[in-house]
Wavefront OBJ file of the C-alpha trace (Angstrom):
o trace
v -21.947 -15.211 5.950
v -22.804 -13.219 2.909
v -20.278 -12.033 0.532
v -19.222 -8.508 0.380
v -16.320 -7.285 -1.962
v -14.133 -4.101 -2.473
v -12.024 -2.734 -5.126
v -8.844 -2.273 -3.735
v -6.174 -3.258 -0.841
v -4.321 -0.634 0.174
v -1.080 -0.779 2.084
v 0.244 2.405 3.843
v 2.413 3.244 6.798
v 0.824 4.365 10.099
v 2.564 7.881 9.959
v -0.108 10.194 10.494
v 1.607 13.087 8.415
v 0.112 11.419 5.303
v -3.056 9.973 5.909
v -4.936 12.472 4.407
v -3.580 13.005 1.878
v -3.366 9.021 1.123
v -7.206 9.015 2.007
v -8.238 11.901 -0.675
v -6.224 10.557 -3.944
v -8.002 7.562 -3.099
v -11.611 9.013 -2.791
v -10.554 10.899 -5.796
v -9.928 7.766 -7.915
v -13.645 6.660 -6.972
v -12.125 4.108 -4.047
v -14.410 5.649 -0.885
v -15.525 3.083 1.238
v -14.365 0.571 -1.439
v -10.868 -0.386 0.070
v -9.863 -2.328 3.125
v -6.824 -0.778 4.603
v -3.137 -2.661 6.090
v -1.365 0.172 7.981
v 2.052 -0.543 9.162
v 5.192 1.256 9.604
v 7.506 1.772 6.450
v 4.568 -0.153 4.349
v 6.700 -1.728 1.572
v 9.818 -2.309 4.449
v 7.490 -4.324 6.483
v 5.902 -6.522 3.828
v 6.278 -9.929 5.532
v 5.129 -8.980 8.783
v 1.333 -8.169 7.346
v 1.394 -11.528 4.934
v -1.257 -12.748 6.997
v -3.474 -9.668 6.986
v -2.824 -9.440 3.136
v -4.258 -13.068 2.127
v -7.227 -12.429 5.035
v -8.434 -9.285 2.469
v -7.739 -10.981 -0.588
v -9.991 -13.933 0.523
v -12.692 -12.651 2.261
v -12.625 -9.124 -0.584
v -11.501 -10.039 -3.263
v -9.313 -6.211 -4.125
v -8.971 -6.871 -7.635
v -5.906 -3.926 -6.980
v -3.542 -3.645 -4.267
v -1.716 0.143 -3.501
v 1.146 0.080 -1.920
v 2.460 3.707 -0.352
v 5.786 4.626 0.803
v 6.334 7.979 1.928
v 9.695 10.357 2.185
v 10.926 10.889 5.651
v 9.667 7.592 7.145
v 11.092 7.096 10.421
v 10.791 2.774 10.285
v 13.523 2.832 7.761
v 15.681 4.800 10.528
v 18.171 7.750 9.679
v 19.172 6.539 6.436
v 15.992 6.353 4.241
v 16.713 7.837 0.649
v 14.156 7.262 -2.444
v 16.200 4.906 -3.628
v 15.856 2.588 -0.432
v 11.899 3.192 -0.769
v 12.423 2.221 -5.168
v 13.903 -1.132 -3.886
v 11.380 -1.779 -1.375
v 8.330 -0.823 -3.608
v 9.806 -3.001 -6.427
v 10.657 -6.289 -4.599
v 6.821 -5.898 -2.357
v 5.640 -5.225 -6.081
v 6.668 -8.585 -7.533
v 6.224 -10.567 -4.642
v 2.610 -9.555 -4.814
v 2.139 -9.992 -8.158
v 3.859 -14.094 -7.781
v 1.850 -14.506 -5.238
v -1.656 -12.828 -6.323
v -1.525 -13.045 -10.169
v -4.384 -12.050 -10.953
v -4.325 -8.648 -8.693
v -2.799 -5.185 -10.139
v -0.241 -3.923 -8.189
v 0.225 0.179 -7.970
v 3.553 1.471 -5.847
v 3.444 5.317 -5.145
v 5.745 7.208 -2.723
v 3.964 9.802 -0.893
v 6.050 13.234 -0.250
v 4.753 16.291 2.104
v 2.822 18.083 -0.973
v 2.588 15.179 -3.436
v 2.129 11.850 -4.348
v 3.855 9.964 -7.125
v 2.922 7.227 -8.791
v 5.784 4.587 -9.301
v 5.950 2.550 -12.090
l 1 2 3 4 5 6 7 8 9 10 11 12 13 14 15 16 17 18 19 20 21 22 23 24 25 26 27 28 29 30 31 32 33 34 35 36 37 38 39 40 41 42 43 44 45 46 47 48 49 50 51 52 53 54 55 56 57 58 59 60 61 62 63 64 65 66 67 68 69 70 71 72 73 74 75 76 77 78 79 80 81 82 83 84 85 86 87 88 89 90 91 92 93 94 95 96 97 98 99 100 101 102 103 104 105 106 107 108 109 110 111 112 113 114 115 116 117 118 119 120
């Protein structure tokens, strides 16, 4: 098998409301066809179930960054979903990457319906 290698892993939730939009600020930061992609719903909320998936792209691709996007109105965290729920979320997926994947930069962002910010 030859090796093949990307820059980034990105983690998003399957709504399709932001997929574009996801998809061009990461072509415009120079990441087309450079990323493998995790969708799952509420992305940061569902961390644990894609732990497998995650460690499969960071062998075989070796991201040297993982993105991680939340988005406003996300339906997987139910009714009750305010930024601060998505802050939490974002921060505890953040470290837990980072403990587990040192040497990998970890970027959190929340996407909203006519921007996307960058969490730090």
């Amino acid at each position: 098998m030859s090796k093949h290698t990307c820059t980034a892993l990105v983690i998003s939730c399957t709504d399709f409301r932001f997929v574009t939009m996801i998809r061009d600020l990461l072509v415009g930061s120079g990441l087309k066809d450079n990323y493998d992609l995790i969708a799952t719903p509420g992305a940061s909320l569902g961390l644990e179930k894609i732990a497998d998936s995650i460690s499969t792209s960071i062998r075989l691709h070796e991201p040297e960054n993982i993105y991680i996007f939340d988005h406003e109105d996300c339906g997987a965290y139910g009714e009750d979903n305010p930024r601060e729920a998505h802050m939490r979320n974002l921060k505890k997926a953040k470290e837990l990457l980072i403990q587990n994947y040192h040497n990998k930069k970890v970027l959190t962002y929340i996407s909203g319906f006519d921007k996307i910010e960058e969490i730090l």
